[in-house]
CHARMM-style PDB file with segment names, atoms N, HN, CA, C and O in Angstrom:
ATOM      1  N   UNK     1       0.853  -1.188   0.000  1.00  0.00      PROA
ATOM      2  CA  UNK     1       0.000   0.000   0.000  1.00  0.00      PROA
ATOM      3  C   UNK     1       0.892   1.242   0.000  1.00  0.00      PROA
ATOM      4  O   UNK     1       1.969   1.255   0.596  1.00  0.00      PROA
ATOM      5  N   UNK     2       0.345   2.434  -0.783  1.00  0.00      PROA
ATOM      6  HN  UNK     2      -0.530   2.423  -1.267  1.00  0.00      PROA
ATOM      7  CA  UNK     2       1.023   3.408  -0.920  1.00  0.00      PROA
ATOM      8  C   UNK     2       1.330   4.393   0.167  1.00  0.00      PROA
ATOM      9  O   UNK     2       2.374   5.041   0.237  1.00  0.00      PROA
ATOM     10  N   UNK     3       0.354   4.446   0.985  1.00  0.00      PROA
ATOM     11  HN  UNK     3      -0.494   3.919   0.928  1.00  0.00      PROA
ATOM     12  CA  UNK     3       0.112   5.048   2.302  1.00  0.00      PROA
ATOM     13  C   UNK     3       0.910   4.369   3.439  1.00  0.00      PROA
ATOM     14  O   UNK     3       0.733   3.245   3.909  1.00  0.00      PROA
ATOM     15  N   UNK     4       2.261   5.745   3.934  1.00  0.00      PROA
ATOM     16  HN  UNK     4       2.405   6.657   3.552  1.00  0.00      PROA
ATOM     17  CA  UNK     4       3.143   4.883   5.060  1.00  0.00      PROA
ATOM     18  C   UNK     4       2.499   6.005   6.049  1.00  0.00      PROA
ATOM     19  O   UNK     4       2.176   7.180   5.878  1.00  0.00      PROA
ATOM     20  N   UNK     5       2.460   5.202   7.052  1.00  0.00      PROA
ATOM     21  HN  UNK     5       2.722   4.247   7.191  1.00  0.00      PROA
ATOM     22  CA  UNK     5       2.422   6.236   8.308  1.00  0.00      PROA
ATOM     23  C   UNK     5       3.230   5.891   9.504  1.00  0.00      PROA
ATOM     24  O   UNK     5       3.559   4.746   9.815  1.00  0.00      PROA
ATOM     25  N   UNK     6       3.676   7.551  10.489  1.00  0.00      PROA
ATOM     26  HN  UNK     6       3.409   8.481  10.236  1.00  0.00      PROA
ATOM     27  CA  UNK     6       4.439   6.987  11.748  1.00  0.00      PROA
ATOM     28  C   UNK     6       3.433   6.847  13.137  1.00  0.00      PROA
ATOM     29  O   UNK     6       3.895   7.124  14.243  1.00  0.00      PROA
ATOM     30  N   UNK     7       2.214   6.455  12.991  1.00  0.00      PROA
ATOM     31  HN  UNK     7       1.839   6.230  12.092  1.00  0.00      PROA
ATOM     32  CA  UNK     7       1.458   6.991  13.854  1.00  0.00      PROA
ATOM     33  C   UNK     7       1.239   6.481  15.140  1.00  0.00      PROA
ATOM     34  O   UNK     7       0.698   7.029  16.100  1.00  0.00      PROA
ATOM     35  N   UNK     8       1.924   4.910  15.000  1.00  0.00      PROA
ATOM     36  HN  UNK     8       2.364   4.465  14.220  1.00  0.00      PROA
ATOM     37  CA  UNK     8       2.313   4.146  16.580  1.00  0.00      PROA
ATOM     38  C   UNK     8       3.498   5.243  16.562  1.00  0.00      PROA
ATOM     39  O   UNK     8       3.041   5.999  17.419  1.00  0.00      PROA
ATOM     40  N   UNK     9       4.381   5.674  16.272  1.00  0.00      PROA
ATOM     41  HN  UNK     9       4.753   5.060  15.576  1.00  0.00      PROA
ATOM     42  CA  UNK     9       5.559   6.435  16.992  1.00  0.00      PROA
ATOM     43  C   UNK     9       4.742   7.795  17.271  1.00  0.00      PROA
ATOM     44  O   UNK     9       4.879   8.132  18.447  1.00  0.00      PROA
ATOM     45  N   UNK    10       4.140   8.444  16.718  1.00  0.00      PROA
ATOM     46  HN  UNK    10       4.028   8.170  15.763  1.00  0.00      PROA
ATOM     47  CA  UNK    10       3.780   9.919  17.408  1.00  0.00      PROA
ATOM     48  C   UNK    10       2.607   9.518  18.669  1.00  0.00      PROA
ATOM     49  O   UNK    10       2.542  10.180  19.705  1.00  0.00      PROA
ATOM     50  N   UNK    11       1.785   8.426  18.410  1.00  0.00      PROA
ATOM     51  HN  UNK    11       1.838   7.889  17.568  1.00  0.00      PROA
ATOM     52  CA  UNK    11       1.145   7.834  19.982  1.00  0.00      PROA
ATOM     53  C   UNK    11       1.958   7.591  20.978  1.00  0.00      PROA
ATOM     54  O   UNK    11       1.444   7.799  22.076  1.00  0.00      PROA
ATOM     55  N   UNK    12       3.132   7.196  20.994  1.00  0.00      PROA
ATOM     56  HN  UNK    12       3.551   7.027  20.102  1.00  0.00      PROA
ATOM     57  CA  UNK    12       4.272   6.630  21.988  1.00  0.00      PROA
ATOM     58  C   UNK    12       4.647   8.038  22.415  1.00  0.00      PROA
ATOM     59  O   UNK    12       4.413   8.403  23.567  1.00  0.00      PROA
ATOM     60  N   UNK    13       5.285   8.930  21.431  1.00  0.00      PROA
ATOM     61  HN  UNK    13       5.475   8.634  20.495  1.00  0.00      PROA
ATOM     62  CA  UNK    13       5.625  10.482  22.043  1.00  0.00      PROA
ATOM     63  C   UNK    13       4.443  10.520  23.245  1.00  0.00      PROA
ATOM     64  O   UNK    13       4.869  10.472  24.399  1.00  0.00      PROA
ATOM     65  N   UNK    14       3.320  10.583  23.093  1.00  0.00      PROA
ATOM     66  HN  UNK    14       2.974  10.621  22.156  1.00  0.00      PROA
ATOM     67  CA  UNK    14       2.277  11.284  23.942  1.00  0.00      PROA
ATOM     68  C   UNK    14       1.751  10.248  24.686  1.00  0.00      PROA
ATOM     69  O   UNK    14       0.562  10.334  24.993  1.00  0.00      PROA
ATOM     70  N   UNK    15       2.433   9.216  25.068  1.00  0.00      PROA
ATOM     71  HN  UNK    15       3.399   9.146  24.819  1.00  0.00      PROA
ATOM     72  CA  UNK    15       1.691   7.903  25.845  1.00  0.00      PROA
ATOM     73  C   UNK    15       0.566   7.577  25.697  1.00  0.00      PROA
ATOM     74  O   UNK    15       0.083   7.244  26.779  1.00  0.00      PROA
ATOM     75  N   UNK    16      -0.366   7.472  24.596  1.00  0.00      PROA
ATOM     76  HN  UNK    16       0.025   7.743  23.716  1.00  0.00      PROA
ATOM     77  CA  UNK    16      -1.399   6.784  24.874  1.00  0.00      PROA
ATOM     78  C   UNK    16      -1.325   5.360  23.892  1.00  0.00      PROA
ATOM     79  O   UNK    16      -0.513   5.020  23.030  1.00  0.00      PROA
ATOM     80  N   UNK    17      -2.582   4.685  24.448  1.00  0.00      PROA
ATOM     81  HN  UNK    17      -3.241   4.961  25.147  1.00  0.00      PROA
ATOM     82  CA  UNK    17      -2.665   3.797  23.409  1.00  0.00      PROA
ATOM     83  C   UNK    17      -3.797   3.947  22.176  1.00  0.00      PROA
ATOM     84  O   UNK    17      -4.307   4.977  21.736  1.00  0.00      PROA
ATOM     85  N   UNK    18      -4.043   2.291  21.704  1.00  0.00      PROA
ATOM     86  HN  UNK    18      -3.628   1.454  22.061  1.00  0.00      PROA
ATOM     87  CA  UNK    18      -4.599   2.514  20.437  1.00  0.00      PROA
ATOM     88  C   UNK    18      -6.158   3.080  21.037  1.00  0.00      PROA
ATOM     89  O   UNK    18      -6.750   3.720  20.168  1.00  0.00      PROA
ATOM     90  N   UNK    19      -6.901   2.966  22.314  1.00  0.00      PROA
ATOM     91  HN  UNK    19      -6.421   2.447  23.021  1.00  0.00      PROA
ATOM     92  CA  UNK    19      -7.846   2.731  23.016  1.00  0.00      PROA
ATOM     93  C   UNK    19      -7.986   4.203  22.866  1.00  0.00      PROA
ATOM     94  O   UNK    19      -8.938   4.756  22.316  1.00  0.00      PROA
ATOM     95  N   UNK    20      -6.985   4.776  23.386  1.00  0.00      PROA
ATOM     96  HN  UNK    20      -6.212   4.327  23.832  1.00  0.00      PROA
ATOM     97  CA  UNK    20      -7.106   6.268  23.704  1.00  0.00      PROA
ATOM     98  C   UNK    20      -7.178   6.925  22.843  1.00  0.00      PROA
ATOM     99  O   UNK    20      -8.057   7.784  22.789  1.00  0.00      PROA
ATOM    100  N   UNK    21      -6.224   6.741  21.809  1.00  0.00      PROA
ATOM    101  HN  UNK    21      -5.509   6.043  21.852  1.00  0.00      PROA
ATOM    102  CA  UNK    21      -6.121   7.280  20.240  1.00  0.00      PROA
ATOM    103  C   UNK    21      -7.455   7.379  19.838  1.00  0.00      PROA
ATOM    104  O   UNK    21      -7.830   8.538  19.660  1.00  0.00      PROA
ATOM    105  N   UNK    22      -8.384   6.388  19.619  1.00  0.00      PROA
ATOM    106  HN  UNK    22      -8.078   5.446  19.763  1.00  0.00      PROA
ATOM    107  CA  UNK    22      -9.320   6.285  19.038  1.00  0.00      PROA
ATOM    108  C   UNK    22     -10.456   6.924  19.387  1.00  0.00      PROA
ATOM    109  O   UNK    22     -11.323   7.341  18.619  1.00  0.00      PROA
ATOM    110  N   UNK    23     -10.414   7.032  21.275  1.00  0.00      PROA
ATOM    111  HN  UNK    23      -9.709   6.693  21.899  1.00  0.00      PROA
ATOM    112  CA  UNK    23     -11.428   8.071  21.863  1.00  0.00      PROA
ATOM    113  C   UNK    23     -11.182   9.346  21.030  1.00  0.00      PROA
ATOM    114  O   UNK    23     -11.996  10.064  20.450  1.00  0.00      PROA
ATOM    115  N   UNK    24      -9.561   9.453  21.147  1.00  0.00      PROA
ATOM    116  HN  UNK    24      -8.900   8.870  21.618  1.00  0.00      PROA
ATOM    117  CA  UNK    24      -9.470  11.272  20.933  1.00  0.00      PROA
ATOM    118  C   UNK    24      -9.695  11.651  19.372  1.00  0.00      PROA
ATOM    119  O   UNK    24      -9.154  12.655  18.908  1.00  0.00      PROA
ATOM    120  N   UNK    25     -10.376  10.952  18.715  1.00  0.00      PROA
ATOM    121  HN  UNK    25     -10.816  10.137  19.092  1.00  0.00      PROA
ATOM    122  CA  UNK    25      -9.848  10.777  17.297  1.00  0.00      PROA
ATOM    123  C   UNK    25     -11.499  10.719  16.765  1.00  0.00      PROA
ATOM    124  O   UNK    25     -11.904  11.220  15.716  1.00  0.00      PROA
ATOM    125  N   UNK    26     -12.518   9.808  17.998  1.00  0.00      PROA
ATOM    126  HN  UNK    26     -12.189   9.401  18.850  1.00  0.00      PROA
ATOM    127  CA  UNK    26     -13.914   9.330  17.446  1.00  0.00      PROA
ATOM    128  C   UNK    26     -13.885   8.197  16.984  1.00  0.00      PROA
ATOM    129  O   UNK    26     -14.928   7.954  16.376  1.00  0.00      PROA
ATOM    130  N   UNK    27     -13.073   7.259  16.984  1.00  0.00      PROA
ATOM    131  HN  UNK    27     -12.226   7.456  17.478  1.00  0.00      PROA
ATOM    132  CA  UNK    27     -13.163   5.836  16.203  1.00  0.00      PROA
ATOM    133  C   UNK    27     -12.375   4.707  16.758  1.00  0.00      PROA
ATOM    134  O   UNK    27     -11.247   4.976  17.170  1.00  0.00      PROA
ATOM    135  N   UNK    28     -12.898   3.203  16.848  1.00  0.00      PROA
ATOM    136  HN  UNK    28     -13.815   2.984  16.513  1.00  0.00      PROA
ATOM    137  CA  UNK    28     -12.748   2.630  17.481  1.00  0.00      PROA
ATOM    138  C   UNK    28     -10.931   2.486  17.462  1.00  0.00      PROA
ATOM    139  O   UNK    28     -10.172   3.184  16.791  1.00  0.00      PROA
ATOM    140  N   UNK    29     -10.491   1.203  18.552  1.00  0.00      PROA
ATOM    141  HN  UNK    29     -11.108   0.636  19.098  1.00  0.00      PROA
ATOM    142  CA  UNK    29      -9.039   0.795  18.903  1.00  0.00      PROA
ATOM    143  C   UNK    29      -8.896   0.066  17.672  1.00  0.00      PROA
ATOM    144  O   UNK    29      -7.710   0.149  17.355  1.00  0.00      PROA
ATOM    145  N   UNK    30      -9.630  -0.706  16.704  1.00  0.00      PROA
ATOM    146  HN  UNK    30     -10.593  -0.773  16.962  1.00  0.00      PROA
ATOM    147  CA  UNK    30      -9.622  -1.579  15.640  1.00  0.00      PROA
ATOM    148  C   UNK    30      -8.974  -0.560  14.913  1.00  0.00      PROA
ATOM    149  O   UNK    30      -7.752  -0.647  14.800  1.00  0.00      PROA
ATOM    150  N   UNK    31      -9.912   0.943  14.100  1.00  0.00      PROA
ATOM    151  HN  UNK    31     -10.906   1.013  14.192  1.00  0.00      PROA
ATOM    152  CA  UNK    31      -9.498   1.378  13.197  1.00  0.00      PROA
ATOM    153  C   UNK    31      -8.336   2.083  13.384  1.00  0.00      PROA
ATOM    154  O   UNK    31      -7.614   2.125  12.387  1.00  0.00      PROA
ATOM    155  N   UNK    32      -7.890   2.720  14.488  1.00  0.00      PROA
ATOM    156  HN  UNK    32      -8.476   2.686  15.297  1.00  0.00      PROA
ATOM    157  CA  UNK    32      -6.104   2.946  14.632  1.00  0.00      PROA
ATOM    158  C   UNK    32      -5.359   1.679  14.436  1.00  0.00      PROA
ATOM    159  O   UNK    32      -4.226   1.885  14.003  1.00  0.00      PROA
ATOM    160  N   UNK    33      -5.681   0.306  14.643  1.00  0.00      PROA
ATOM    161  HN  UNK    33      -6.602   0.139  14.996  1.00  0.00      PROA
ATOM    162  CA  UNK    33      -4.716  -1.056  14.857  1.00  0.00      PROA
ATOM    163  C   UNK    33      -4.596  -0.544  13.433  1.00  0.00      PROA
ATOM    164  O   UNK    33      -3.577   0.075  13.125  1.00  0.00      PROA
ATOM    165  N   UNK    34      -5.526  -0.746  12.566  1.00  0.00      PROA
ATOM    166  HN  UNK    34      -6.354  -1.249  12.816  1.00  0.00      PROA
ATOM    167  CA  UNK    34      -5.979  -0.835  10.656  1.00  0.00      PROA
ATOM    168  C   UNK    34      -4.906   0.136  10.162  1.00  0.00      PROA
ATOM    169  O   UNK    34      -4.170   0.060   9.177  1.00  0.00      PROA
ATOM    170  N   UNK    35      -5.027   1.166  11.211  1.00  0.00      PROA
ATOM    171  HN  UNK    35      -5.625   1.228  12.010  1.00  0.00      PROA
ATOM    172  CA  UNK    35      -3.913   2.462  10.414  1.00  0.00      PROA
ATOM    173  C   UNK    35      -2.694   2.417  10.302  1.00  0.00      PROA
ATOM    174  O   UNK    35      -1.940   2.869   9.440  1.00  0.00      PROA
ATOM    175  N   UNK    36      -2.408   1.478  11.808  1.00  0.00      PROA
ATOM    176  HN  UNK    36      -3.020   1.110  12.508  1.00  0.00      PROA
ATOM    177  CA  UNK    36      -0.730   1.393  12.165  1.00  0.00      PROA
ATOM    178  C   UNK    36      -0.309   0.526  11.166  1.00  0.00      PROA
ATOM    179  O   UNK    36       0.706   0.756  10.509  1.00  0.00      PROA
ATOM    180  N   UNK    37      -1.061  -0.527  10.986  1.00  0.00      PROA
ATOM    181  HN  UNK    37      -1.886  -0.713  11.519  1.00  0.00      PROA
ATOM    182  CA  UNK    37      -0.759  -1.727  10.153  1.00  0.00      PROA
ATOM    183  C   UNK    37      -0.456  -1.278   8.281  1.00  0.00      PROA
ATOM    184  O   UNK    37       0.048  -2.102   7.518  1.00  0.00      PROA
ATOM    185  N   UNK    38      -0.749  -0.291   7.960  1.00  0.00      PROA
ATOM    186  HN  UNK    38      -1.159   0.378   8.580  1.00  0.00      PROA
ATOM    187  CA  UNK    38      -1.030   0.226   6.688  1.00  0.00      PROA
ATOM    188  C   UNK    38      -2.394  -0.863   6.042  1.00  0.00      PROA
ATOM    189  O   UNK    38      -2.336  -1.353   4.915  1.00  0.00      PROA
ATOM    190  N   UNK    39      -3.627  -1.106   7.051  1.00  0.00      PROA
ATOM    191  HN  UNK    39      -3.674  -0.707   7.967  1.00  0.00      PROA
ATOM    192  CA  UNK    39      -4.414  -1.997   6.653  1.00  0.00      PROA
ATOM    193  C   UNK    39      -5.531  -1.046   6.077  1.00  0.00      PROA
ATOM    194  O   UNK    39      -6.409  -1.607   5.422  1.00  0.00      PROA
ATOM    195  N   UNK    40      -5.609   0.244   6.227  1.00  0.00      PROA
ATOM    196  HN  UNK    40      -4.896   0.700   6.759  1.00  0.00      PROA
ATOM    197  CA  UNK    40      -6.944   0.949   6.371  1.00  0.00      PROA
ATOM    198  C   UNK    40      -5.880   2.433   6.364  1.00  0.00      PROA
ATOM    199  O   UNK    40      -4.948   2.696   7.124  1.00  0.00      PROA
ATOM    200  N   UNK    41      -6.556   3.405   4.957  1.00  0.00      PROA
ATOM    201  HN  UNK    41      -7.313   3.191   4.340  1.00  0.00      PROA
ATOM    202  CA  UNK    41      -6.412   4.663   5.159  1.00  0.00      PROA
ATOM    203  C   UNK    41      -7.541   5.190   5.348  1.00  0.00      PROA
ATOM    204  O   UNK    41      -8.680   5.044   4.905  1.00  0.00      PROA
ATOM    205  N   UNK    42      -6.676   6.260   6.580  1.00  0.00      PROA
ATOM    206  HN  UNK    42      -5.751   6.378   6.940  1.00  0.00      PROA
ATOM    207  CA  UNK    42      -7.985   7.604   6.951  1.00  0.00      PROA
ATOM    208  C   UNK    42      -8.443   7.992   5.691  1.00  0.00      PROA
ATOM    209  O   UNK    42      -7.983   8.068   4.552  1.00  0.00      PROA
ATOM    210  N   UNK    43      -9.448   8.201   6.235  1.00  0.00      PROA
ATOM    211  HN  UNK    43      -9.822   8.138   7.160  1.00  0.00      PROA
ATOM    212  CA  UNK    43     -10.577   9.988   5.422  1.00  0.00      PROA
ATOM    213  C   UNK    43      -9.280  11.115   5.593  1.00  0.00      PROA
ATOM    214  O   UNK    43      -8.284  11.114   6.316  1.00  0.00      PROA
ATOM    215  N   UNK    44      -9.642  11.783   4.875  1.00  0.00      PROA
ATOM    216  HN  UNK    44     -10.452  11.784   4.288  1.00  0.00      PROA
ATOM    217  CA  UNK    44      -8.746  13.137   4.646  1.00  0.00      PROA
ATOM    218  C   UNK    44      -9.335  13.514   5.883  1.00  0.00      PROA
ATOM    219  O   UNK    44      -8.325  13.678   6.567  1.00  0.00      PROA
ATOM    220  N   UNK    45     -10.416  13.787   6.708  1.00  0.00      PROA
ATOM    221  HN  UNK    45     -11.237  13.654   6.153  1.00  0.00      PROA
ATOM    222  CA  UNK    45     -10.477  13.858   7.913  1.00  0.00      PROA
ATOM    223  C   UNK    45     -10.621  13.865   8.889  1.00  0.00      PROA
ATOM    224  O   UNK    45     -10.937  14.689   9.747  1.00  0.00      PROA
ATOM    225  N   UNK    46     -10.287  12.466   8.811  1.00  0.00      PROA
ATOM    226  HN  UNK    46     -10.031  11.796   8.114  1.00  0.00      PROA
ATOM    227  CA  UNK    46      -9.717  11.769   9.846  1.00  0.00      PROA
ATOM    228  C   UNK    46      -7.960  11.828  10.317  1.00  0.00      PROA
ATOM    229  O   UNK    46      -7.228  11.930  11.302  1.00  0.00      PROA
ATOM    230  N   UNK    47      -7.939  11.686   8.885  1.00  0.00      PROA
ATOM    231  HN  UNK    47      -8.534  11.603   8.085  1.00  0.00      PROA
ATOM    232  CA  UNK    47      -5.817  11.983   9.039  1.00  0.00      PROA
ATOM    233  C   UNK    47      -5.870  13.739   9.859  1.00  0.00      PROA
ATOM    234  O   UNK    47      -5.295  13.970  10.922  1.00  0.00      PROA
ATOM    235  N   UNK    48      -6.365  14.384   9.378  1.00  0.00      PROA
ATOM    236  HN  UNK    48      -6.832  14.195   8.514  1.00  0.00      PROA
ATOM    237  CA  UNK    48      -6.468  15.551   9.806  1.00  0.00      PROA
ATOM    238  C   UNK    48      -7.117  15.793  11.204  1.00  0.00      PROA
ATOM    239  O   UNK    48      -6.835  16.756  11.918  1.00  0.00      PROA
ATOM    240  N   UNK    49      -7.905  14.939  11.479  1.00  0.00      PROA
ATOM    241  HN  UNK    49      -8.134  14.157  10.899  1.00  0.00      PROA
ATOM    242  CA  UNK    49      -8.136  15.129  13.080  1.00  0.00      PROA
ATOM    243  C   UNK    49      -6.934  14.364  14.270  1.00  0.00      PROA
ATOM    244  O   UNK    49      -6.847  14.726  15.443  1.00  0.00      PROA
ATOM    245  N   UNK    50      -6.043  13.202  13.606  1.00  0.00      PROA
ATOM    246  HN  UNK    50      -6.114  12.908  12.653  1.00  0.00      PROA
ATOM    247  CA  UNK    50      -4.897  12.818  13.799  1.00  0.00      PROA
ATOM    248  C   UNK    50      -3.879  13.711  14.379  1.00  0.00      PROA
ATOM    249  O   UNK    50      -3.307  13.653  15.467  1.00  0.00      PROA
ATOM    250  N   UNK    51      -3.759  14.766  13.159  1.00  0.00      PROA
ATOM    251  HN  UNK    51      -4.224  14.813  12.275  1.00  0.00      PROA
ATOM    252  CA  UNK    51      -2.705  15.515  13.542  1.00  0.00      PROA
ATOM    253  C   UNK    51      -3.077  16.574  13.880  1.00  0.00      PROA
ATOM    254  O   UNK    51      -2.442  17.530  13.434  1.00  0.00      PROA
ATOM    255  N   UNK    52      -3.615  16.701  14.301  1.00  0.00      PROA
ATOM    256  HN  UNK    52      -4.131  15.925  14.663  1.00  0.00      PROA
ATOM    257  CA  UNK    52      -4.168  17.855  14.937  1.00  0.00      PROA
ATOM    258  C   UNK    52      -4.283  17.278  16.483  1.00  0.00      PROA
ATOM    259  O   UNK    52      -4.246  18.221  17.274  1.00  0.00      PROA
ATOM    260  N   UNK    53      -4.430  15.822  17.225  1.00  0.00      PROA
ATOM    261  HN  UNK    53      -4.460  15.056  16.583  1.00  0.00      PROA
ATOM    262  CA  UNK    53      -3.926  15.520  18.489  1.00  0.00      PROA
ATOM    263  C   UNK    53      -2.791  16.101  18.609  1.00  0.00      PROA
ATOM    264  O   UNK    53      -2.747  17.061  19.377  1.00  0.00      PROA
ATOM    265  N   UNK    54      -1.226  15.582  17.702  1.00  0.00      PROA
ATOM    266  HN  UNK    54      -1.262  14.802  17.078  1.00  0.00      PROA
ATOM    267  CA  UNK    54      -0.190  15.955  17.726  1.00  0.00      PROA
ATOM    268  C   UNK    54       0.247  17.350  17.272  1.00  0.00      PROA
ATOM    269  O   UNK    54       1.425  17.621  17.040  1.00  0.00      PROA
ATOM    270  N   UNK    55      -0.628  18.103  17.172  1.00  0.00      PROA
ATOM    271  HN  UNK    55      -1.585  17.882  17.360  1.00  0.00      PROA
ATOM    272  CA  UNK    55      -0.164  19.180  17.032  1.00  0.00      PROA
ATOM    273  C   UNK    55       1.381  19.515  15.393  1.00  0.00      PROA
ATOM    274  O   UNK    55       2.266  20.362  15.272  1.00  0.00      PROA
ATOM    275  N   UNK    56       1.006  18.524  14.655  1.00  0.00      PROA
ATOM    276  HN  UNK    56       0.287  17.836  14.753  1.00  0.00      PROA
ATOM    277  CA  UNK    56       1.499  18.242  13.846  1.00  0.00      PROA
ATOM    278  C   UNK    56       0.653  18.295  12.308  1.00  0.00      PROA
ATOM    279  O   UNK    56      -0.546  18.052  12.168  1.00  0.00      PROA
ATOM    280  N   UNK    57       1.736  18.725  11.085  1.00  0.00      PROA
ATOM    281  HN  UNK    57       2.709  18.922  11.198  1.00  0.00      PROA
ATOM    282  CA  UNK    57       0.964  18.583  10.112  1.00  0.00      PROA
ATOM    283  C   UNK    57       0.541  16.899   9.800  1.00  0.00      PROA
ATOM    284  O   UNK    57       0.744  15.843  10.400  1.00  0.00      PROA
ATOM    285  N   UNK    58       0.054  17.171   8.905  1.00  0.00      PROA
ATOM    286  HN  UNK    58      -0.111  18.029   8.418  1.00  0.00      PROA
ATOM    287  CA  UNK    58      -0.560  14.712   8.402  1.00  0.00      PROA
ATOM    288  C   UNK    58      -0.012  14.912   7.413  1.00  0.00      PROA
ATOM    289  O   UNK    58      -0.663  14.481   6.462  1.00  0.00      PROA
ATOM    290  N   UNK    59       1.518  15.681   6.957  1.00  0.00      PROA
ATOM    291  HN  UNK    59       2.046  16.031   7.730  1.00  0.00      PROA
ATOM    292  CA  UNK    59       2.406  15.044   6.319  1.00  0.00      PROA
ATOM    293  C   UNK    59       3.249  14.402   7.189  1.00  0.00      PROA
ATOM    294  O   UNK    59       3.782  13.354   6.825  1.00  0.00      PROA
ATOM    295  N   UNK    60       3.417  14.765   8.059  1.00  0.00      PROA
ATOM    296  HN  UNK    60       2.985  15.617   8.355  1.00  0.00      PROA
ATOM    297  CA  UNK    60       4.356  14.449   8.992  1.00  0.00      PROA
ATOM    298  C   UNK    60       4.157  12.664   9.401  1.00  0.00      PROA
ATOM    299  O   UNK    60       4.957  11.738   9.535  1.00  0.00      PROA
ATOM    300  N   UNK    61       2.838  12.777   9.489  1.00  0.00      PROA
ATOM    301  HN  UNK    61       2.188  13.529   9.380  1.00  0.00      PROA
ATOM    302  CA  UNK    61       2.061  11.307  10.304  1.00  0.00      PROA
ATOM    303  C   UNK    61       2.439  10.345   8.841  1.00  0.00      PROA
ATOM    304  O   UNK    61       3.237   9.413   8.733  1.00  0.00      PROA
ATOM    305  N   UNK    62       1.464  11.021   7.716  1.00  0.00      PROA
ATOM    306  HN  UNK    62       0.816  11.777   7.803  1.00  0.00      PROA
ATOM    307  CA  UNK    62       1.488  10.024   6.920  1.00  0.00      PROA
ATOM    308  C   UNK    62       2.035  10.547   5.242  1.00  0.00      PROA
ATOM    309  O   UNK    62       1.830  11.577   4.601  1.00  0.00      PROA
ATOM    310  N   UNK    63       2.742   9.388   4.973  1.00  0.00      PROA
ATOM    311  HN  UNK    63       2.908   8.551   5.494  1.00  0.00      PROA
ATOM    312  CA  UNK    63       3.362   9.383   3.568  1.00  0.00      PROA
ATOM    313  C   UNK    63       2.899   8.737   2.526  1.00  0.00      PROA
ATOM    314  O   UNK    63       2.609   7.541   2.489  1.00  0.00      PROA
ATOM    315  N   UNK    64       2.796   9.778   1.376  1.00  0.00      PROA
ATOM    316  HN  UNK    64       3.032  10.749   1.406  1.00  0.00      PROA
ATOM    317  CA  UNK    64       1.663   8.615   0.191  1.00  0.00      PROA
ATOM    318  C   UNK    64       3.185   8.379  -0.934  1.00  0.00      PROA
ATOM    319  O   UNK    64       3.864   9.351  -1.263  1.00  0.00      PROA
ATOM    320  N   UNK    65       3.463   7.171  -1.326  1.00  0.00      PROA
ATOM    321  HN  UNK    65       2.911   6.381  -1.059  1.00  0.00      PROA
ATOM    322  CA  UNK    65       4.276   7.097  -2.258  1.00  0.00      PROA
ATOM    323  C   UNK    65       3.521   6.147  -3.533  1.00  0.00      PROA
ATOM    324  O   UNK    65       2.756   5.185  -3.605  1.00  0.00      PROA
ATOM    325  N   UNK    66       4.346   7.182  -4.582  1.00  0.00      PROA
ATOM    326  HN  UNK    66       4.968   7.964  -4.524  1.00  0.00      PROA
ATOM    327  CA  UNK    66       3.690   6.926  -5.699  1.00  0.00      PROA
ATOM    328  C   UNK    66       3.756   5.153  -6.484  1.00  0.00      PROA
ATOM    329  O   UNK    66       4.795   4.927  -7.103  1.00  0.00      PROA
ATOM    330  N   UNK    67       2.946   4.269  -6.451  1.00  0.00      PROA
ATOM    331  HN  UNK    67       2.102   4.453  -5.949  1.00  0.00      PROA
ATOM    332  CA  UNK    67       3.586   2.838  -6.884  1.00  0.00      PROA
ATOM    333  C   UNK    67       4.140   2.770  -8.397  1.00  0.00      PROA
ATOM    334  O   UNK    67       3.672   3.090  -9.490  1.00  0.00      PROA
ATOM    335  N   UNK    68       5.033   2.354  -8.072  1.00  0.00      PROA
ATOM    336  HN  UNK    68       5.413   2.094  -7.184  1.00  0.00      PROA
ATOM    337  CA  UNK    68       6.214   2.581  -9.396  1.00  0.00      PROA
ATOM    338  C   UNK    68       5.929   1.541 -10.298  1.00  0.00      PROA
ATOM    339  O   UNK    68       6.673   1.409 -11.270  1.00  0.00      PROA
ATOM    340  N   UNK    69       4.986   0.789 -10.141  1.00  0.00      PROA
ATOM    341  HN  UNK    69       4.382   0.897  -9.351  1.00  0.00      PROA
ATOM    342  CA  UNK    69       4.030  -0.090 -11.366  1.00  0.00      PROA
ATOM    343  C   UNK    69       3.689   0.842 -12.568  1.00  0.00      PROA
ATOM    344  O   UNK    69       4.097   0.616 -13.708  1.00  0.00      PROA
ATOM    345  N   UNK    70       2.996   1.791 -12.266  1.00  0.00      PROA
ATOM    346  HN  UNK    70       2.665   1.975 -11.340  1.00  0.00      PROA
ATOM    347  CA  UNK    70       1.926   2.590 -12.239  1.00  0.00      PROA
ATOM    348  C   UNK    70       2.878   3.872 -13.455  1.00  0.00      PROA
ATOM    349  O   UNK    70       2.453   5.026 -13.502  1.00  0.00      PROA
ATOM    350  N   UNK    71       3.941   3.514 -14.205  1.00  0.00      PROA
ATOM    351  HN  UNK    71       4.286   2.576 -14.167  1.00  0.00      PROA
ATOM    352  CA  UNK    71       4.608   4.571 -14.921  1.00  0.00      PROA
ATOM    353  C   UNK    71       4.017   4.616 -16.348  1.00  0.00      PROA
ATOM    354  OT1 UNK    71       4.428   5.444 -17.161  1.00  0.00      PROA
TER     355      UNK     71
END
């Protein structure tokens, strides 16, 4: 999947878990597991309510790379 994200590492900065993440976020501990995993991309905003916990842009969180199939 094209979508990388660091978003178990910016949860660890701020100690919470996936439980908590998901309160602060509106969505269950499943759909953060889905995110960490690169199993499930956010809504544009959702990534954006993400980084906005961290006080961070959602480039920062997450990286889209282009699949090099695809030329």
């Amino acid at each position: 999947m094209p979508l990388h994200n660091r978003l178990k590492e910016y949860r660890a900065r701020i100690g919470v878990n996936q439980q908590e993440m998901g309160q602060l976020v509106d969505v269950s501990r499943q759909t953060i597991s889905l995110i960490e995993r690169g199993d499930y991309s956010p809504s544009v905003t959702l990534a954006i309510k993400i980084a906005k916990v961290f006080d961070a842009k959602v480039e920062d969180i997450f990286e889209y790379e282009e699949d090099e199939t695809n030329e």
